[in-house]
C-alpha positions as CSV (number, residue, x, y, z in Angstrom):
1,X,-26.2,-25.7,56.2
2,X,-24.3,-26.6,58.9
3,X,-26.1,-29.6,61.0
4,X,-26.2,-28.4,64.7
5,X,-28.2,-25.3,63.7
6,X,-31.0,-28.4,64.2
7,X,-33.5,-25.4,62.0
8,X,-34.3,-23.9,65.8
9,X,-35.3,-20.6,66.1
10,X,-32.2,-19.7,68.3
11,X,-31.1,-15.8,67.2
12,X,-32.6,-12.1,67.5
13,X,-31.0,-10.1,65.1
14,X,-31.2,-6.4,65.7
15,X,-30.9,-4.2,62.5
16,X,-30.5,-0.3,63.6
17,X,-31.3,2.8,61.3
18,X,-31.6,6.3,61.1
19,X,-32.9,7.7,57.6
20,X,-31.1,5.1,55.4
21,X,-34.4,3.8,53.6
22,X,-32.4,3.1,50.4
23,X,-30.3,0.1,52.5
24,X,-32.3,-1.1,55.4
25,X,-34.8,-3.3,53.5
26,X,-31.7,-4.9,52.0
27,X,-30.1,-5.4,55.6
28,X,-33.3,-6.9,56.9
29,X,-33.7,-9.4,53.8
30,X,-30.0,-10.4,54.6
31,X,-31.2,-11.5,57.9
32,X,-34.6,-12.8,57.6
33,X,-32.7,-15.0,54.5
34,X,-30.7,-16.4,57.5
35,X,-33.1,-19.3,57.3
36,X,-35.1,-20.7,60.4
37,X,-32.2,-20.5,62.8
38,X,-33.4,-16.4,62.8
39,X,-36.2,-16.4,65.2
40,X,-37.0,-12.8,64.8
41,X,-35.9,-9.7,63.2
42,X,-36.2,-6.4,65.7
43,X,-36.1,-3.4,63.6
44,X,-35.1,-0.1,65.6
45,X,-35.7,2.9,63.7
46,X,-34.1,5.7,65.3
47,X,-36.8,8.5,64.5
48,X,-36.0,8.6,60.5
49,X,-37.7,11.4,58.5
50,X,-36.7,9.9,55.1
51,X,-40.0,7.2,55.0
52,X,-37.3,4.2,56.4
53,X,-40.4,3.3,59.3
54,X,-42.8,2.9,56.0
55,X,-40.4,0.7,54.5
56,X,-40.1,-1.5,57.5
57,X,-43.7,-1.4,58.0
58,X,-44.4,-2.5,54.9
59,X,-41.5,-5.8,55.1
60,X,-43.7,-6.4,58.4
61,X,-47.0,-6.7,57.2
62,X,-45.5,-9.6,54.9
63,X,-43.3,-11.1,57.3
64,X,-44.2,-12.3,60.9
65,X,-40.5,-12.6,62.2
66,X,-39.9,-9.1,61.7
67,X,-40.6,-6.7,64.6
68,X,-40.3,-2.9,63.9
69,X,-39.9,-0.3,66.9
70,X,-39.9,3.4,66.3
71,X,-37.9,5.7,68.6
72,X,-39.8,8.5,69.7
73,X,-36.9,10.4,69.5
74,X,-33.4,10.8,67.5
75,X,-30.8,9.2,69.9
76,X,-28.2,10.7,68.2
77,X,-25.8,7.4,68.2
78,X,-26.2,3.4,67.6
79,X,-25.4,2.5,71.0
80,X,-29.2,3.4,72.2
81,X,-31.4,1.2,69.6
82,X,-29.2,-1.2,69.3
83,X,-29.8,-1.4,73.6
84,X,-33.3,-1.1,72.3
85,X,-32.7,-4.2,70.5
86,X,-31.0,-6.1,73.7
87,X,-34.4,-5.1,76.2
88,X,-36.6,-6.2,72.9
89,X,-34.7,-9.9,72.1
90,X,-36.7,-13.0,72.7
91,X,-34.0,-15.4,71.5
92,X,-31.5,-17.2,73.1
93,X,-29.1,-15.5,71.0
94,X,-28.4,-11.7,69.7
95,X,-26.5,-10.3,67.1
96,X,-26.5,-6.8,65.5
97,X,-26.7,-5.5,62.1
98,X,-26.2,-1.8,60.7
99,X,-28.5,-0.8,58.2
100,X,-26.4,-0.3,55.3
101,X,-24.7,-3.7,55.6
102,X,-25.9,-7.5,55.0
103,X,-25.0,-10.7,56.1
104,X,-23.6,-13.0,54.4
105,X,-25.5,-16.1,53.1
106,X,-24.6,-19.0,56.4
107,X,-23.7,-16.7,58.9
108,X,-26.0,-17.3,61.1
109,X,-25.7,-20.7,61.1
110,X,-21.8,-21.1,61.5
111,X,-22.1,-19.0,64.3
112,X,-24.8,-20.7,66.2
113,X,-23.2,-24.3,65.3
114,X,-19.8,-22.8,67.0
115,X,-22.1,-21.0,70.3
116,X,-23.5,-24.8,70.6
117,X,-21.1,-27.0,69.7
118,X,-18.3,-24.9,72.1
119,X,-20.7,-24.4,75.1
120,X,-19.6,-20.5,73.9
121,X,-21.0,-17.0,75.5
122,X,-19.7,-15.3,72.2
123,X,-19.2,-16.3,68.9
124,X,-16.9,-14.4,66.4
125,X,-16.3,-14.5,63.0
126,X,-15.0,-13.1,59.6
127,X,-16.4,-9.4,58.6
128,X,-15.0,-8.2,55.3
129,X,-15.2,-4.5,54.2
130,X,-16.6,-3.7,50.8
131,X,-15.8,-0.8,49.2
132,X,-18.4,0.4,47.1
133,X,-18.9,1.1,43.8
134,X,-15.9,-0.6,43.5
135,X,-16.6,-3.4,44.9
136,X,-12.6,-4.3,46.5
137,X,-12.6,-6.2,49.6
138,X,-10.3,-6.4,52.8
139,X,-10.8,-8.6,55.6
140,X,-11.2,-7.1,58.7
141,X,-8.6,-8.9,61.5
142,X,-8.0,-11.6,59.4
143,X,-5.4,-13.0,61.4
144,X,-7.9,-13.7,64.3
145,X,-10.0,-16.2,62.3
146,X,-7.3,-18.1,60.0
147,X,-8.6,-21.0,61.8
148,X,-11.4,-22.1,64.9
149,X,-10.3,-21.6,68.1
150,X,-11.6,-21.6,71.6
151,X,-11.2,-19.7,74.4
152,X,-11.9,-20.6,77.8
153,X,-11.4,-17.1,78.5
154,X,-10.5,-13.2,76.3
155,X,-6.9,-13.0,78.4
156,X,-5.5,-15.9,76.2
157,X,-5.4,-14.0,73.1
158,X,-4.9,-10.3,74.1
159,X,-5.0,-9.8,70.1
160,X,-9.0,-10.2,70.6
161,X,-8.7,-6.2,71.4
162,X,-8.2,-5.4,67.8
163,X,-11.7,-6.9,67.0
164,X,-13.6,-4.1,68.3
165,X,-16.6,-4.6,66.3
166,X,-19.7,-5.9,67.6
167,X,-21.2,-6.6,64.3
168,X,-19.6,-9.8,63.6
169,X,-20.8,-11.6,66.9
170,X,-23.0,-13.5,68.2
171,X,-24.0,-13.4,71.8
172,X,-25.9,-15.2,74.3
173,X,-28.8,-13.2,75.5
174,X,-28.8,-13.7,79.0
175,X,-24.9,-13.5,79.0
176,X,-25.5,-10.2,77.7
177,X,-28.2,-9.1,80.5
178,X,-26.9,-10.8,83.6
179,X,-23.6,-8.7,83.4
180,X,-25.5,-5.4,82.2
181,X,-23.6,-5.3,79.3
182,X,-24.8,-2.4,77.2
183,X,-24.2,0.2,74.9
184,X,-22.9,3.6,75.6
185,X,-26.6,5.8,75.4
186,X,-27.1,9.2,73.2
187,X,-24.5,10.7,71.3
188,X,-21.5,8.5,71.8
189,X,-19.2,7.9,68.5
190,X,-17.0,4.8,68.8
191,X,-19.7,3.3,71.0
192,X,-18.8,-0.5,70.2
193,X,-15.2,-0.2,71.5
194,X,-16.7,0.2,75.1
195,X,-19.4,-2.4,74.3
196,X,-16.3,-5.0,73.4
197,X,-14.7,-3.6,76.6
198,X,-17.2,-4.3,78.3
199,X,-17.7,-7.9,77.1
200,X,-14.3,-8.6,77.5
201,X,-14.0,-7.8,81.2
202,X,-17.3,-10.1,81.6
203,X,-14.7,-12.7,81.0
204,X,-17.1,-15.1,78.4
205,X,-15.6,-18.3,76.6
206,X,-15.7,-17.4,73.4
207,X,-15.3,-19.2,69.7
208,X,-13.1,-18.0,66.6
209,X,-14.9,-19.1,63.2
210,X,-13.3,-18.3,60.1
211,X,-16.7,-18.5,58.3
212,X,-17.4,-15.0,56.4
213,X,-20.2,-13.9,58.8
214,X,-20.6,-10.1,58.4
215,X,-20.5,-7.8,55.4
216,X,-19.4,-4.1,55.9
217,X,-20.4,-1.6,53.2
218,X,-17.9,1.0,52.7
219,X,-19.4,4.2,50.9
220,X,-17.0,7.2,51.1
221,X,-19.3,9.3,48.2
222,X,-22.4,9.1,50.6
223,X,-23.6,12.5,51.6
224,X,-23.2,11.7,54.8
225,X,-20.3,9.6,56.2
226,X,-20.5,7.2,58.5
227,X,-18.5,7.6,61.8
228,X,-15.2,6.0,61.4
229,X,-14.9,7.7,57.6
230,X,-16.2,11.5,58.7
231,X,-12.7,12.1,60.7
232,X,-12.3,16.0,59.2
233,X,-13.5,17.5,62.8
234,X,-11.2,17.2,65.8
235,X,-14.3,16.4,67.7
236,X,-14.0,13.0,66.3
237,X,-10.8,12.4,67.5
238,X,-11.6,13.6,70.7
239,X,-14.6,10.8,70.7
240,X,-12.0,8.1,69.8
241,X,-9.7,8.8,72.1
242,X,-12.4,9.3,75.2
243,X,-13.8,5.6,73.7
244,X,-10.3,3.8,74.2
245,X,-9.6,5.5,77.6
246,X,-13.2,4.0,78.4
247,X,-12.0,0.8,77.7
248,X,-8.5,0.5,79.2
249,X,-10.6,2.0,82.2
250,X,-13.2,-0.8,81.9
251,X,-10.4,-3.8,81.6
252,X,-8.5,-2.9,84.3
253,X,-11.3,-2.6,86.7
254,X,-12.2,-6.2,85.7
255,X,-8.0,-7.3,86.6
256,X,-7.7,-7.6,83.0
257,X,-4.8,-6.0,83.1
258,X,-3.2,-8.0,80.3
259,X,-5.9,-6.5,77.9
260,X,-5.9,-3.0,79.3
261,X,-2.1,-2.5,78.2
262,X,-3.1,-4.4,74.7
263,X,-5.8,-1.9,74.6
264,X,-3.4,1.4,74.9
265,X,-0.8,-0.9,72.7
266,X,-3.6,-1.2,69.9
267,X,-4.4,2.7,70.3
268,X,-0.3,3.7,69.4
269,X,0.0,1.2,66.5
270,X,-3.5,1.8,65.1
271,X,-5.6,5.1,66.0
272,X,-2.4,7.3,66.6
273,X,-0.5,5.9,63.3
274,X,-4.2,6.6,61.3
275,X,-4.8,10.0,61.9
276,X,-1.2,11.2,62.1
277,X,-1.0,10.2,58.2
278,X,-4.2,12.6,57.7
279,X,-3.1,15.3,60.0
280,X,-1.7,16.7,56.4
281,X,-4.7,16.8,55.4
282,X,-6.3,19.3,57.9
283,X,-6.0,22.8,58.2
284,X,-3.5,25.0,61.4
285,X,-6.3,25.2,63.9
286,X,-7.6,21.6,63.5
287,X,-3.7,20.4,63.9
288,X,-3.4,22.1,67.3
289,X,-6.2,21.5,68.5
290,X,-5.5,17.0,67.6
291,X,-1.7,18.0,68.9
292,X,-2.8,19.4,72.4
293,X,-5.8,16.8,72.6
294,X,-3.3,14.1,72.1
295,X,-0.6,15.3,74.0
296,X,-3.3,15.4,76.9
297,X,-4.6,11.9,76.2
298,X,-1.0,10.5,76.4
299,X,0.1,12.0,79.2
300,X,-2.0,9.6,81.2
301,X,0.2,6.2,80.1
302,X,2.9,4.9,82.6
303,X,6.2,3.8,81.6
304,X,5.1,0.2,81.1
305,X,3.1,1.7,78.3
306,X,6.1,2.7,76.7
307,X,8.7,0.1,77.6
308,X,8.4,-2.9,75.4
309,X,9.5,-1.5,72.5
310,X,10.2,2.6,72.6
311,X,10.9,2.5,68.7
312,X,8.2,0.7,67.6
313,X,6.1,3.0,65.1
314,X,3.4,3.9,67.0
315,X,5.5,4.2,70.2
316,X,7.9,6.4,68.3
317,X,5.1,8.5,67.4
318,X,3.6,9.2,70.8
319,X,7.1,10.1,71.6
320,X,7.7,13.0,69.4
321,X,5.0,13.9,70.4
322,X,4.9,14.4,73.5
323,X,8.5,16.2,73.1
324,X,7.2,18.5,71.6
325,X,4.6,21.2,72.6
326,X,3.6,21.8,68.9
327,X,2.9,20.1,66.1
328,X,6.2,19.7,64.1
329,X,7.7,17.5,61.3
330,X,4.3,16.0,59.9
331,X,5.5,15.1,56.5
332,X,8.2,13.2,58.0
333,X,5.7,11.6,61.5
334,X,3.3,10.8,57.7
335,X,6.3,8.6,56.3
336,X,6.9,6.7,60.1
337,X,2.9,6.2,60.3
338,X,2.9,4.7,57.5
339,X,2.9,0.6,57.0
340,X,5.1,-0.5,56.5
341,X,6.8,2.4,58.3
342,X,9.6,4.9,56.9
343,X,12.1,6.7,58.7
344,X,12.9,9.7,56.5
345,X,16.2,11.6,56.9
346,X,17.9,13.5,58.1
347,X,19.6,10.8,60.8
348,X,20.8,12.6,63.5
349,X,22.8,11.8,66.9
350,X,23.1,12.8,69.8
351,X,26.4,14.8,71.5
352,X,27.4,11.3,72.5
353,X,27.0,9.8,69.1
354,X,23.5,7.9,70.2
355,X,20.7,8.0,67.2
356,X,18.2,10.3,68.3
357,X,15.1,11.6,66.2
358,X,16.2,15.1,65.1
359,X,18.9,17.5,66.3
360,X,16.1,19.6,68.1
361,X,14.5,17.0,69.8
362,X,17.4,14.5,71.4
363,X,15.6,13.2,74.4
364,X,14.3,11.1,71.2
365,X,16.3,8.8,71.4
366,X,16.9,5.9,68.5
367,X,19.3,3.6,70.5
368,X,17.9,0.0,69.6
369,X,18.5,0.9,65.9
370,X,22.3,0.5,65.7
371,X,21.6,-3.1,67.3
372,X,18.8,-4.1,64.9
373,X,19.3,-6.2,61.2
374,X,19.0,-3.3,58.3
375,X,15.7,-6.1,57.3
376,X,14.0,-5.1,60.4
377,X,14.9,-1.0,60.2
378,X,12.0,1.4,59.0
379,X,13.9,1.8,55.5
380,X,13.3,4.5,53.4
381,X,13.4,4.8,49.9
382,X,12.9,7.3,48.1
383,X,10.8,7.2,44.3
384,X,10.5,9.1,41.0
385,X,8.3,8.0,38.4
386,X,8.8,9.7,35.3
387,X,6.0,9.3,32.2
388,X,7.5,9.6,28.8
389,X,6.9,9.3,25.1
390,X,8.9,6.5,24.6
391,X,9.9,5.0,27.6
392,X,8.8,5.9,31.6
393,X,11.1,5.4,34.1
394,X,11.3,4.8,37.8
395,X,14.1,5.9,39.9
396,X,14.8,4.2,43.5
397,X,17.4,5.7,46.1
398,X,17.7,3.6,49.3
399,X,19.2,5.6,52.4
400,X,21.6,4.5,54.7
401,X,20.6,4.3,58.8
402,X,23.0,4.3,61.2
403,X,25.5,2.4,59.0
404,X,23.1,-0.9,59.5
405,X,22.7,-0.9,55.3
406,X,26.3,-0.5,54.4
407,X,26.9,-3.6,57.0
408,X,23.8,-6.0,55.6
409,X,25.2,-5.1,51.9
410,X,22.1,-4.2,49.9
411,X,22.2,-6.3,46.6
412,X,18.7,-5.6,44.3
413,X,15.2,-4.0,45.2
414,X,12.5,-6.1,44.1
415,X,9.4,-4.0,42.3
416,X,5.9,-4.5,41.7
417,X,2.8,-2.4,41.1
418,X,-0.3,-3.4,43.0
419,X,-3.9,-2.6,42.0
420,X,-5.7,-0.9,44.6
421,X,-9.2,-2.3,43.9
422,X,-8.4,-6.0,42.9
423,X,-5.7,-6.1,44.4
424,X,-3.8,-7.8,41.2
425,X,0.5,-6.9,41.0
426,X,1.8,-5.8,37.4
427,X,5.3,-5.3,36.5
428,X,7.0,-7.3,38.7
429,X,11.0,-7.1,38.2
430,X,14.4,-7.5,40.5
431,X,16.9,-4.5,39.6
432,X,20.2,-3.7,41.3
433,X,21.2,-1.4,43.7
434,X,24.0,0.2,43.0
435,X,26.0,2.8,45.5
436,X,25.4,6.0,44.7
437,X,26.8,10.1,46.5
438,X,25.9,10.9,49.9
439,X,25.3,7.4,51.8
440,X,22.9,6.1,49.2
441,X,22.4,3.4,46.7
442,X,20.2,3.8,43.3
443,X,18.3,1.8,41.0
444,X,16.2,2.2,37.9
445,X,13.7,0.8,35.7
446,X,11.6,1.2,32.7
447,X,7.7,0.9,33.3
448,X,5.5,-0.6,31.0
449,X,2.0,2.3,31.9
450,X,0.5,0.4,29.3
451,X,0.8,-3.4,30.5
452,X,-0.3,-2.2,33.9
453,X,-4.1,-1.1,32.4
454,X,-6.5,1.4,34.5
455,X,-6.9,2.1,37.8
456,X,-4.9,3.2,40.4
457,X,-1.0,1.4,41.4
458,X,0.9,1.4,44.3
459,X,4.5,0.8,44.2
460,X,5.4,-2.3,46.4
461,X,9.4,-2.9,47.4
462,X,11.5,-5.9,48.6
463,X,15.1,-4.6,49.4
464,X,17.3,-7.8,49.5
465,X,20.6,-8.1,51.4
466,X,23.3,-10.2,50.7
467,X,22.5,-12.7,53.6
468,X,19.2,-13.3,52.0
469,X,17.1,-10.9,54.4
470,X,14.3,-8.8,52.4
471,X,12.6,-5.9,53.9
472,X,9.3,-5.1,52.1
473,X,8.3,-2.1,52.1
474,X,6.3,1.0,50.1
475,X,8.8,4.3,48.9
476,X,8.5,7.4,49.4
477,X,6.7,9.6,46.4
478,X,10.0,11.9,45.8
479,X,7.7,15.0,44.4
480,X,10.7,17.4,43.6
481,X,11.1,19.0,39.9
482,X,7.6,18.6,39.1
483,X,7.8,15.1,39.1
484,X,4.4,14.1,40.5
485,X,2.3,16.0,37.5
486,X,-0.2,14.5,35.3
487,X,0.8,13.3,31.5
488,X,-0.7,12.3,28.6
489,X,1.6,9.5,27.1
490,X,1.4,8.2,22.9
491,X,0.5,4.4,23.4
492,X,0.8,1.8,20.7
493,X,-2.0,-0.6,22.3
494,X,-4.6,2.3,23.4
495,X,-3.7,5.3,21.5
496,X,-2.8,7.3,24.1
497,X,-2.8,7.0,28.2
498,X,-3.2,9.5,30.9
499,X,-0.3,8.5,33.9
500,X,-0.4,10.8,37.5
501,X,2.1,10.0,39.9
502,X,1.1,10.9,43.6
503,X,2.0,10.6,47.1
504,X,-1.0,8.6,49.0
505,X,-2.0,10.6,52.8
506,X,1.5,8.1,54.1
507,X,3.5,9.6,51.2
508,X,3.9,6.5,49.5
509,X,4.5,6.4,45.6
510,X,1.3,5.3,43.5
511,X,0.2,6.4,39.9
512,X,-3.5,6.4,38.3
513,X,-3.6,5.2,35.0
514,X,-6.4,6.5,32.3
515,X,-6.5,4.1,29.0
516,X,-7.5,5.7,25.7
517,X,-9.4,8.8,24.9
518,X,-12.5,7.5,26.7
519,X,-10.2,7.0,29.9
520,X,-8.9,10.4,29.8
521,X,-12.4,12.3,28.7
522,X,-13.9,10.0,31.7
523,X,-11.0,11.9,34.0
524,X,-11.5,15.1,32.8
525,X,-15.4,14.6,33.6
526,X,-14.5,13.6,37.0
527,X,-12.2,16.9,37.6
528,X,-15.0,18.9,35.9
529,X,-17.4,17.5,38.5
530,X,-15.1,18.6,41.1
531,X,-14.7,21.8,40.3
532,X,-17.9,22.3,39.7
533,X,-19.0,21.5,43.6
């Protein structure tokens, strides 16, 4: 319990739902187990047909801090109950909660300890996604909240951009009302990017707590998806897209123009780099219409947008882009999304021998490249993993770029295989890179399938140089031959072992692993499944 909380009823905490009456008791418990400091609950039910208003009705009849309102009609969004909530909030203090998600056991109390204790207008903290069933969990900006920190105002840490959740905050009520910050209404995906806009331009003092304080549920098997996972229709792009432009719009309008770049910055190097990795994924029509829409979107940065560093990924992106009036070269914009990112070849230059992104587009230009450590490059190697009988072997070829590898004298490639769930590494060894034909230098290795266990890998490099640099990095799934086809491998420890090698949506290298015949039979069920849908 942290001491300052002083057991006040200080906090409203709104929980919004639509038709989600399998979670949304679960989210309220989270809250209402907050402990004193809650003062109320405010349950906005935004018109479900699934029963969720009986089961909040029914939590209410128990418990007096819980107050349930009832849309009269769908809003279509979360910005309009969650306003709901705002209008509705008796406390001091508000924060929100989604439905299908929980907070944390202390949250509220580290939060309103920090609001008092740093005279603060907002309050963030730690929100960790959980994947679910699985259960694997990644911190959500964790390098904001390594450690307390205080702001006397946003500016000082343009970083605070990349936080665009609203979930994970507390705010003061009044702040909140006496700048009219609210919610975009209706239908509006991406709705709490604005809302952080918006309270970023307000210009509050603010608190960094690296307390755990929010807990987002991740379920990619739901029926339906929630906004930020259901990207298959342009139209979500098109909402992203129209959200960010909102808030550059927003922060400049307040002179914030410090967070307004950081905001177009954090678009390139996130958003951009995101779906450009799926746009493999989607079908012709889909990638012209996310090609012209972007193209259009872009067209509207200024060359300060693009100056401090034209190569950087995202940059680099936007770029070829914007060269180019259709969509062109996505495997190889897939591998430079990627992160870290990979420059694929074919290296090209210029008339005037200047590095330039392919002969057809040369207004590309490459030039700090040439200048730059090989450590610092976007790298690419290229990997084959090849299951066998008796032994399975992965093959490494690093390219050279621009002659910087040749010059930093590549010595050994560390390897490691990382589990994608608990994040656990396997197989760790340092083999040398030898040169090999065309500008290229090889390694191999022997892979133990069986010491690695179940579950999905991913291949994880260190490329070290003879000056001691290491640039870490992911290779590139070399699919040629057949090589990235499912195997059924004799094992001494489980009998036998199922082993797919497959590029992820970057192209990286990663192999599922199926241990023993109930591993496989569970795989074939899986496929079966899948077929049969």
């Amino acid at each position: 319990m942290h001491p300052h909380s002083h057991q006040t009823p200080h906090v409203s905490v709104v929980v919004i739902g639509y038709n989600d009456a399998a979670h949304i008791a679960h989210a309220v418990r989270s809250a209402l187990a907050q402990g004193p400091a809650v003062g109320e609950v405010v349950a906005v039910d935004d018109c479900s047909t699934d029963g969720s208003h009986d089961v909040l009705a029914r939590l209410a009849a128990d418990e007096p801090r819980l107050r349930v309102i009832r849309r009269e009609r769908n809003s279509g969004g979360c910005g309009s109950p969650r306003n709901d909530g705002i209008d509705a909030a008796t406390c001091p203090y508000v924060m929100f909660l989604d439905s299908d998600d929980v907070l944390p056991p202390g949250a509220v109390d580290a939060l309103l300890a920090a609001a008092r204790e740093e005279h603060a207008e907002v309050v963030s903290g730690l929100c960790v996604r959980r994947e679910l069933p699985s259960g694997r969990e990644v911190r959500w900006q964790e390098t904001l909240y390594a450690a307390p920190a205080v702001l006397d105002r946003p500016e000082r840490l343009p970083r605070l951009v990349h936080d665009t959740l609203c979930v994970n905050k507390l705010y003061r009520t009044d702040f909140l009302r006496e700048h009219d910050i609210r919610f975009p209404e209706g239908h509006f995906p991406y709705e709490d990017i604005v809302f952080t806009a918006r309270v970023l331009a307000a210009a509050p003092r603010m608190a960094l707590i690296p307390d755990r304080v929010y807990q987002w549920h991740v379920r990619r098997s739901a029926e339906r998806l929630s906004i930020s996972l259901d990207r298959a229709d342009v139209a979500n792009w098109q909402a992203r897209t129209e959200a960010n432009r909102q808030a550059y719009e927003i922060l400049l309008a307040a002179g914030q123009k410090r967070l307004a770049r950081t905001v177009r910055a954090k678009f390139l190097d996130h958003e951009l780099r995101m779906y450009v990795r799926e746009l493999g994924l989607r079908d012709a029509e889909y990638r012209r219409a996310w090609w012209s829409h972007t193209r259009a979107h872009l067209a509207g940065y200024d060359a300060a947008d693009w100056s401090a560093d034209p190569v950087a990924p995202g940059r680099l992106l936007a770029r070829v882009i914007m060269a180019s009036p259709e969509p062109r070269e996505l495997s190889r914009l897939k591998e430079m999304a990627a992160r870290p990112a990979r420059l694929c070849p074919p290296y090209a230059r210029a008339a005037d021998g200047t590095p330039v992104w392919s002969d057809d587009l040369p207004q590309v230009t490459l030039e700090p490249y040439p200048a730059r450590p090989a450590h610092r490059l976007p790298l690419a190697v290229d990997a084959a993993l090849r299951p066998r009988a008796r032994v399975t072997l992965l093959r490494l070829r690093l390219h050279e770029m621009y002659g910087r590898v040749a010059t930093a004298g590549p010595r050994s490639v560390k390897v490691e295989w990382r589990h994608r769930e608990s994040g656990r590494t396997a197989g760790r060894v340092t083999v040398p890179l030898v040169p090999s034909t065309g500008d290229t230098w090889s390694a191999e290795t022997a892979v133990d399938l069986a010491a690695l266990g179940t579950g999905t890998w991913d291949l994880r490099l260190g490329v070290c140089f003879a000056d001691g640099t290491v640039r870490d990095m992911a290779a590139h799934a070399y699919g040629g031959a057949g090589l990235l086809r499912r195997s059924i491998v004799p094992s001494l420890r489980f009998g036998v072992l199922l082993a797919q090698p497959y590029a992820t949506h970057s192209g990286a290298l990663a192999v599922r692993v199926a241990t023993g015949v109930r591993g496989l039979a569970a795989v074939l069920r899986g496929r079966l499944r899948r077929l049969l849908r």
